[in-house]
Steps between C-alpha positions, in 0.01 A plus 500: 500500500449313182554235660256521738224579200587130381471322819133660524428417138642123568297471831185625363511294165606216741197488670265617228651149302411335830139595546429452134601117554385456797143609396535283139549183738204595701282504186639214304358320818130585410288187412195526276298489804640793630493697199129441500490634861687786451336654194192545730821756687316856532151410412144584723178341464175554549446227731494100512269468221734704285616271192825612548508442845404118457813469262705693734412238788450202300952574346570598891344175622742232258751716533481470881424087467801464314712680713325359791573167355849550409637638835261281729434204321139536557244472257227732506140544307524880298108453549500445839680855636454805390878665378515736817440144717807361278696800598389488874542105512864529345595767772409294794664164308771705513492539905369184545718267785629206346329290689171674422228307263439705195159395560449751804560815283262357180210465784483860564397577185160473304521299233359634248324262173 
């Protein structure tokens, strides 16, 4: 029976050690960009116009060029898209044939200046 009790403890401290490293990994990945992102986590606004709002989309949109950029090799304007575009555009990158043109995703989108 005691023995039993220890194999529980060892199993459940097991994978508590697990998920705590697992999920200190997953953070130390975080750029800058990111971080800037991600402290916007949680927040409402009171529409576009919102000051916070415009810092909100202005961190989402280079942190979405970078990334963009860094699995696609494709450079893209932050002034040109707005950060739900980037998110949208990444998505269908991702899909994309490889034979496909990037070009015939960016055209379905407004550009905005």
């Amino acid at each position: 029976m005691f023995a039993k009790k220890i194999i529980w403890f060892l199993t459940i401290f097991t994978i508590a050690l697990g998920s705590r490293v697992i999920a200190s990994t997953v953070y130390a990945k975080e750029s800058p960009l990111q971080r800037q992102v991600l402290d916007h986590a949680g927040k409402s606004y009171t529409g576009m116009q919102d000051p916070s709002y415009i810092n909100y989309d202005l961190s989402l949109r280079a942190y979405m060029v970078d990334r963009i950029s860094k699995q696609f090799g494709i450079a893209l304007d932050p002034k040109t898209y707005s950060g739900f575009d980037l998110l949208e555009i990444e998505a269908l990158f991702k899909c994309k044939k490889s034979e496909e043109s990037f070009d015939i995703f960016l055209k379905t989108f407004p550009k905005h200046p």
